[in-house]
C-alpha positions in Angstrom: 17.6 40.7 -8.8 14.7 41.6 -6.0 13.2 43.8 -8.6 13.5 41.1 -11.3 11.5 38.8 -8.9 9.0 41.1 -7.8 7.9 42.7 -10.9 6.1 39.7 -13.4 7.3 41.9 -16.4 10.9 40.5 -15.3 9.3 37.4 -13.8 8.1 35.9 -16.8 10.8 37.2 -19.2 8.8 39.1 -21.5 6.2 36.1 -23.1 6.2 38.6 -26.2 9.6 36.9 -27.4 6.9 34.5 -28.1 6.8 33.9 -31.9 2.9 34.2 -32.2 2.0 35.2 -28.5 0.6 38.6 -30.0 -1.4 36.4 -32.6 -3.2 34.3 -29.4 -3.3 37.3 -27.3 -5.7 38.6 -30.1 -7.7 35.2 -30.8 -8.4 35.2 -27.2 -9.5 38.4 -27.2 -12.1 37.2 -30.1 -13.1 35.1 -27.2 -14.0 37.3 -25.0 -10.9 36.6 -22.7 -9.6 40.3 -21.1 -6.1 39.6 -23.0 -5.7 43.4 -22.2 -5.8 43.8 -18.2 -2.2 43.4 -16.3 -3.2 40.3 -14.3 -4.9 38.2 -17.3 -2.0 39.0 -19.4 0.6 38.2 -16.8 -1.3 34.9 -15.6 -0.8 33.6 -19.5 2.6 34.4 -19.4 3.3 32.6 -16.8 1.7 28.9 -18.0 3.3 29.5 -21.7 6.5 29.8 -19.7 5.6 27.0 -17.8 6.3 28.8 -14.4 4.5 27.2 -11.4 1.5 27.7 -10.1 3.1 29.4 -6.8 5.4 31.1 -9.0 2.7 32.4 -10.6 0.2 33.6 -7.5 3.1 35.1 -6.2 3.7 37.3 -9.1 -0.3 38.1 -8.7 0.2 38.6 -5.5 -2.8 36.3 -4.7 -3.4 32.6 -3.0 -2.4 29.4 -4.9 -6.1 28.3 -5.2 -7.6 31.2 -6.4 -4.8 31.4 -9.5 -6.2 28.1 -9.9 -9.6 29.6 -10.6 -8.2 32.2 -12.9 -6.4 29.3 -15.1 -9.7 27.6 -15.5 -11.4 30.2 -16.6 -8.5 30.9 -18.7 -8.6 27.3 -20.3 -12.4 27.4 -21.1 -11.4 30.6 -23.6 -8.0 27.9 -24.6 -10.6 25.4 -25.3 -12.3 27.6 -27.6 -9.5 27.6 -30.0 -8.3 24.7 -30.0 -11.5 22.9 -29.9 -10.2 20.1 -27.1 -12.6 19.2 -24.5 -10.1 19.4 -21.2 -6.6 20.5 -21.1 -5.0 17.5 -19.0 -1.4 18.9 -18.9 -1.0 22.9 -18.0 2.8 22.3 -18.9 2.6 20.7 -21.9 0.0 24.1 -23.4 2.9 25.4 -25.8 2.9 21.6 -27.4 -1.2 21.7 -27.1 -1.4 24.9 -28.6 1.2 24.3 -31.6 -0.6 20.7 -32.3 -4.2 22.0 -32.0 -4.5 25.7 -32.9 -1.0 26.2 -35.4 0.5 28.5 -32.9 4.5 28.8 -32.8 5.5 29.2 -29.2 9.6 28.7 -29.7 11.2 31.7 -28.9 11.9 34.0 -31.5 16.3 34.0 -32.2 15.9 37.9 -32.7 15.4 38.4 -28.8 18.3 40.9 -26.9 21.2 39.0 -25.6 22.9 40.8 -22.8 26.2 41.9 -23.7 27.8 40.6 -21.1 27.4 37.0 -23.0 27.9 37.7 -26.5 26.0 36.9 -29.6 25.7 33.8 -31.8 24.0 33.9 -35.0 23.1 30.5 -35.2 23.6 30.2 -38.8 23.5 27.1 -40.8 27.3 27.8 -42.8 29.1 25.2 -41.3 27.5 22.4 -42.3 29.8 20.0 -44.3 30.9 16.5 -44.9 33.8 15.5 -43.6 35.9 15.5 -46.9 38.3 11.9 -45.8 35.0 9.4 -44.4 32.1 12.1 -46.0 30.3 11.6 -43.5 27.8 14.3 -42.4 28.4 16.3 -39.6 24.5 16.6 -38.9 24.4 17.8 -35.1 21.7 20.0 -33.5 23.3 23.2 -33.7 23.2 23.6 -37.7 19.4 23.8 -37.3 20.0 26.6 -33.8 17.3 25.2 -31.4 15.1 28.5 -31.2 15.1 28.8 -27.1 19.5 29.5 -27.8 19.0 33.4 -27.3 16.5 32.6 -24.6 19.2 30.2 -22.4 21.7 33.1 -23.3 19.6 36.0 -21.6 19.0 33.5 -18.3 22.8 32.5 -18.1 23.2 36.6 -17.1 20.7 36.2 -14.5 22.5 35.9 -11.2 21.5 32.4 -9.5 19.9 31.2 -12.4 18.4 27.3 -12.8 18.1 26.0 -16.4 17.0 22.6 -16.5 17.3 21.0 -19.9 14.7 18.7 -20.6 14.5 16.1 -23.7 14.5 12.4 -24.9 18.5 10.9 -25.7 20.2 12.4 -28.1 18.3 15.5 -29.2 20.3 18.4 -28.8 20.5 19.1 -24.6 24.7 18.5 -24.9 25.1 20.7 -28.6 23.0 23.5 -26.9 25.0 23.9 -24.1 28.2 23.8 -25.7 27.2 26.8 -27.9 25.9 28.7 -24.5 29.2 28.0 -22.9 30.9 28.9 -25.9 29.7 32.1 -26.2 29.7 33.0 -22.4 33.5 31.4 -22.2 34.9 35.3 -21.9 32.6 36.3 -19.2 32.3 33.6 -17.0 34.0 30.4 -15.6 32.6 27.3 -17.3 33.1 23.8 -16.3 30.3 20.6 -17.2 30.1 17.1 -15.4 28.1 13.9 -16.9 26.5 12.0 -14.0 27.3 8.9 -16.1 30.7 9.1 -15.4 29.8 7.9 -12.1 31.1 4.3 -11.5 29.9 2.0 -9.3 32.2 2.7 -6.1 31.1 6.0 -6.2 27.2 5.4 -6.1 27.9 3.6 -2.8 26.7 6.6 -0.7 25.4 10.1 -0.8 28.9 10.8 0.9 31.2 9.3 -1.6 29.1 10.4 -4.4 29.2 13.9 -3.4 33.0 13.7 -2.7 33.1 12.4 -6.1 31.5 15.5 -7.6 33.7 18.1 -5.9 36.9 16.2 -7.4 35.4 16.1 -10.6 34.7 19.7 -10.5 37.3 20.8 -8.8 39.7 19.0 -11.8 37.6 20.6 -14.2 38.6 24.1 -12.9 41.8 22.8 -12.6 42.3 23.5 -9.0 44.8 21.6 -6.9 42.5 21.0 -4.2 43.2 18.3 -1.8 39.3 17.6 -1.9 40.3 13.9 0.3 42.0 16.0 3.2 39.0 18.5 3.1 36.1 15.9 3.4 37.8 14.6 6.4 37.1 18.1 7.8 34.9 17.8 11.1 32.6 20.6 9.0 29.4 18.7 9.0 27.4 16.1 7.1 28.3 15.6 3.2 25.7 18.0 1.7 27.5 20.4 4.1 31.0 19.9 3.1 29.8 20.2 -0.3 28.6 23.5 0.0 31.6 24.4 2.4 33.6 23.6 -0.8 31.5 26.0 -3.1 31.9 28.7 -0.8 35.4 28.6 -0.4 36.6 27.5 -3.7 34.6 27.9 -6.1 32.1 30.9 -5.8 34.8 33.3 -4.6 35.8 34.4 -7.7 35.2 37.8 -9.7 33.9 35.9 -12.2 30.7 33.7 -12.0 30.6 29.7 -12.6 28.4 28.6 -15.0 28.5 24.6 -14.2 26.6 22.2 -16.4 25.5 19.1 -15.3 24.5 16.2 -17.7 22.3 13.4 -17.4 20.8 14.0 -13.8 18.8 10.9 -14.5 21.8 8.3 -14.2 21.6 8.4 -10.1 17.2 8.0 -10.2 17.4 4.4 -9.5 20.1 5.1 -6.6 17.1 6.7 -4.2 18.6 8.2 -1.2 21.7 9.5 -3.8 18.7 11.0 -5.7 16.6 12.7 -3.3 19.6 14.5 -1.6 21.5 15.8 -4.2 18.5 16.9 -5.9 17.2 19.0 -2.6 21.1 20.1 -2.8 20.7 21.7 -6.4 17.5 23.4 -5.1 19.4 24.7 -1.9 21.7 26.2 -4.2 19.1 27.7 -6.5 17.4 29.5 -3.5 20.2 30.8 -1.1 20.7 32.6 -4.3 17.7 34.7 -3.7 19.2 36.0 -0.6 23.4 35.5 -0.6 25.4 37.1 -2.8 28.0 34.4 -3.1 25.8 31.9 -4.6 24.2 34.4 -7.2 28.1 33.5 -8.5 26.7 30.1 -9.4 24.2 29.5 -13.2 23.5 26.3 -13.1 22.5 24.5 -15.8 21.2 20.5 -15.5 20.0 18.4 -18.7 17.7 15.2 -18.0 15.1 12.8 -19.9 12.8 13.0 -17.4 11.8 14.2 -13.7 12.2 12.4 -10.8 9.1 12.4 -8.7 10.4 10.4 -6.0 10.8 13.4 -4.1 8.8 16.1 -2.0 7.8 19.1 -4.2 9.6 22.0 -1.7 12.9 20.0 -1.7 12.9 19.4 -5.9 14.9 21.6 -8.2 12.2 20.1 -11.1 9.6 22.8 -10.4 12.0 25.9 -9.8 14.0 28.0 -12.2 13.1 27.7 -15.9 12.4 24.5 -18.0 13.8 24.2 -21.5 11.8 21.7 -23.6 13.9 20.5 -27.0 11.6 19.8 -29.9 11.7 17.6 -32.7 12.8 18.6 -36.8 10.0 18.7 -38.6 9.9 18.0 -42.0 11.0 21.3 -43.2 14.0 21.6 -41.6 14.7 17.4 -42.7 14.5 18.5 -45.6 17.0 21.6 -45.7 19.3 19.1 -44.1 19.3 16.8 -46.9 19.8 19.6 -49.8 22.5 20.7 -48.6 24.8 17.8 -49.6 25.5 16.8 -53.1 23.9 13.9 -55.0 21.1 13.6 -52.7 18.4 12.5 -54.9 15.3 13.0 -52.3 12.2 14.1 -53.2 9.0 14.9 -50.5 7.9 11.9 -50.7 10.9 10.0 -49.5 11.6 12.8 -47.0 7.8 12.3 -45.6 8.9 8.3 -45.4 11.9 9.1 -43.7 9.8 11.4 -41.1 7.5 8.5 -40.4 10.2 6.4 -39.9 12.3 8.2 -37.6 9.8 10.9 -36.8 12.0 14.0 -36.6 14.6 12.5 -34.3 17.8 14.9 -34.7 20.0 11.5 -34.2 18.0 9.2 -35.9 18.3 11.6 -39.0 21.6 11.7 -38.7 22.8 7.9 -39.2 20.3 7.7 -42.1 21.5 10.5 -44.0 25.1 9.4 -43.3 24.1 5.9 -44.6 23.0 7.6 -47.7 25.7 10.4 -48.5 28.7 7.4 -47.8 27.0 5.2 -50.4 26.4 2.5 -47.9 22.5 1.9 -48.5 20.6 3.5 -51.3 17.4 6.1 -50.1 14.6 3.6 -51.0 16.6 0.7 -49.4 17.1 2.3 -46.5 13.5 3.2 -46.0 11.8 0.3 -47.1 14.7 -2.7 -45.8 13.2 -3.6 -41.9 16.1 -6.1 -41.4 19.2 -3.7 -41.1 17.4 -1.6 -38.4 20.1 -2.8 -35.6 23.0 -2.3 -38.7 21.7 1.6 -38.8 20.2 2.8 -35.4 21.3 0.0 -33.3 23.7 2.4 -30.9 20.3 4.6 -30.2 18.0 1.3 -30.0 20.0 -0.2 -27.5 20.4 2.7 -25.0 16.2 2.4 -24.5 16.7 -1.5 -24.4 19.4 -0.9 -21.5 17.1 1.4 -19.9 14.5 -1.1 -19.8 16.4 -3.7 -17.8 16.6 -1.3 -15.0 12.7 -0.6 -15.5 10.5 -3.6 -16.1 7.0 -2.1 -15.6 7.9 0.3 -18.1 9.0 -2.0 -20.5 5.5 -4.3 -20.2 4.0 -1.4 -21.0 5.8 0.0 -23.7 5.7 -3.9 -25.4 1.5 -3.5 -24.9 1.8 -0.3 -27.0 4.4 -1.2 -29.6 2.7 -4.7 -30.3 -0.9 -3.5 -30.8 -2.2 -2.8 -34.2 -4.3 0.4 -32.8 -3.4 3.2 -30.5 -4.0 1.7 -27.1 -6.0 3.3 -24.0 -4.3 3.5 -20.0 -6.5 4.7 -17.1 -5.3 4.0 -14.0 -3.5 6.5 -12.4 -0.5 3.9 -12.0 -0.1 3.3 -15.7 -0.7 6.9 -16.6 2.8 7.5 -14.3 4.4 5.0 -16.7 3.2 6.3 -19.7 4.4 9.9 -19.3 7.6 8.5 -18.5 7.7 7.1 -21.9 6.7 9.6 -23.5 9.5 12.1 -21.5 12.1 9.2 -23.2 10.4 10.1 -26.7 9.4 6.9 -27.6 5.4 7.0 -27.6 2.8 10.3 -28.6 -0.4 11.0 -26.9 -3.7 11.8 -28.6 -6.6 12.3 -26.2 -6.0 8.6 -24.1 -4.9 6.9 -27.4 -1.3 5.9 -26.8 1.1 4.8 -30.0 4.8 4.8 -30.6 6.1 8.0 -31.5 7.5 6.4 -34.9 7.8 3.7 -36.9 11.2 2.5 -36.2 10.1 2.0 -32.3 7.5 -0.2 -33.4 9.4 -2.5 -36.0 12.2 -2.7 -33.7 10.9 -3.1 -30.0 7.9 -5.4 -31.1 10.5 -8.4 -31.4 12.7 -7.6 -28.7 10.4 -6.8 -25.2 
């Protein structure tokens, strides 16, 4: 592990498993940018990796600030081939890149996978109908989400921190069923949904974090009397809880992979929040130096990050960040051939992009409507007054979200109810608007702001 860390070969995870990183290592080079020396080449690893900036000067072995000098200059040769005038987000490049120069910066599915995991091929033969409802079993794993291999290779990594990152309904749950699936021999696997939490249990950081031990503990299926051991005189809560990792969990020969959904369902409880999270970033660095906590791969899925927090106690800037894309309109496509009497041709397959705009889910329950005879293809694209009928489970998670967050709603009502893209410039409503765009319902071009499909907008414009 301390050579992993020390040598940005290791640190960075090979950036060559980059579809076309070979292909912008030589446009940059056409530049003029030294693609070719170690520390160049290692710097741009690092920020299509998203690593951060401290992870990055410390692979250089040089200050913060002066990487910072090296990734401007490094931008003004980006610039160059993408033609944009600034790039606003460093951790967003891969998305920049793809959008503006056609570069493919998934990782490529034919990357080693250690054999202590396994190997999935992440085919595309088992997608059916179910024969008794026909209904079509579209979820995210029959198009493999190309960073699969990738999350396989860091589950092997002791101490490891995969954070899961994407609007609802994408594909963060499907992708880590197949990791745990295929690491199930190897290791001891147990997952958690934060939205299980009720109301009683949100009443405290202590009666939270009691709460999460039981529900782990029963997931393992230990008989631990977790009650009898919070009344311990060990410490504070955040101590007992790693007290009860030590001693019951991370003893084993085996290591625990535990995955935990939805971290975003305790944001609006603050001082829950704030702890917990500095907890899962404890955990993530006493692994660099004990050996019982290099047991623990953990593995956390979320819409958005919580910035209500100081940047040394988060766990969102540490260990890797997995991003979950869209379908485009190629892969929409292969979906819909492979189920019988579909009568679609591109053009209808374009209309159904712009309406749902790649949206695993949303593709799903039209397709479904379609293949069970419910609503004819041209119906279903063209009829505005069934949306609730067909997406109204997906529509209504966003419009419970928005009673919790008014701002954001005002805003997102500005952007869905204007005829053209609309501009925000203060630094307040810029906060907001990545937040909406982290949920997946708007796209950003340059300061224009719009939804990110045409659903949002039908539906939202009459309801905010």
């Amino acid at each position: 592990m301390e050579n992993q860390e020390s040598n940005p070969e290791n640190t960075f995870f090979k950036a060559e498993h980059l579809q076309d990183f070979n292909k912008l290592c030589k446009d940059l080079k056409e530049k003029g940018y030294q693609v070719d020396d170690a520390q160049n080449k290692t710097l741009l690893r690092g920020v299509l990796l998203r690593r951060t900036s401290k992870e990055i000067a410390d692979a250089l072995k040089i200050k913060e600030s002066t990487f910072l000098q090296y990734r401007d200059r490094l931008g003004e040769y980006i610039k160059g081939i993408t033609k944009v005038e600034r790039i606003k987000e460093w951790s967003r490049l891969p998305e920049l890149l793809e959008e503006k120069g056609g570069y493919n910066l998934s990782h490529t599915t034919n990357s080693h996978i250690s054999e202590n995991i396994g190997s999935n091929s992440g085919k595309d033969e088992n997608a059916q109908t179910n024969p008794q409802t026909n209904e079509l079993k579209l979820q995210e794993d029959y198009i493999q989400p190309p960073q699969f291999e990738f999350c396989l290779n860091q589950i092997s990594i002791p101490g490891c921190l995969l954070r899961i990152k994407a609007p609802i309904r994408i594909g963060k749950k499907t992708l880590i069923d197949n990791i745990l699936n295929c690491a199930n021999k190897n290791y001891r696997t147990t997952t958690l949904s934060l939205r299980m939490a009720e109301y009683q249990n949100l009443e405290s950081l202590d009666t939270f974090l009691q709460w999460f031990c039981t529900k782990i503990a029963q997931g393992l299926k230990l008989s631990i009397n977790i009650e009898d051991y919070w009344n311990s005189q060990i410490g504070n809560s955040k101590m007992k809880c790693m007290a009860y990792f030590e001693d019951h969990l991370l003893l084993a020969d085996q290591p625990l992979i535990l995955a935990i959904y939805r971290l975003d369902k305790v944001y609006p409880y603050s001082e829950i929040a704030g702890e917990f999270f500095s907890l899962l970033q404890t955990w993530h660095e006493e692994a660099k130096n004990r050996n019982i906590w290099k047991q623990l791969r953990l593995i956390v899925t979320y819409r958005e990050n919580y910035n209500k927090i100081q940047p040394h106690r988060s766990p969102f800037n540490k260990g890797t960040e997995i991003l979950l894309s869209y379908l485009k309109k190629e892969q929409v496509k292969s979906l819909a051939e492979q189920y019988k009497n579909n009568n679609f041709n591109d053009e209808q397959i374009q209309k159904l992009m712009d309406m749902v705009g790649g949206h695993p889910d949303l593709v799903k329950l039209a397709l479904n409507k379609i293949i069970d005879g419910t609503m004819e293809i041209e119906k279903l694209l063209n009829n505005t007054d069934r949306l609730d009928e067909i997406y109204g489970d997906h529509l209504n998670e966003y419009l419970r979200y928005f009673e919790i967050y008014p701002k954001r709603k005002e805003a997102f009502k500005k952007i869905v109810t204007a005829d053209l893209p609309v501009e925000f410039k203060s630094v307040s409503e810029i906060e907001i608007v990545e937040s909406l765009r982290d949920l997946g319902l708007i796209k950003i071009e340059g300061e224009n702001v719009e939804p990110r499909n045409k659903l949002y907008r039908l539906y939202f414009r009459d309801r905010l």
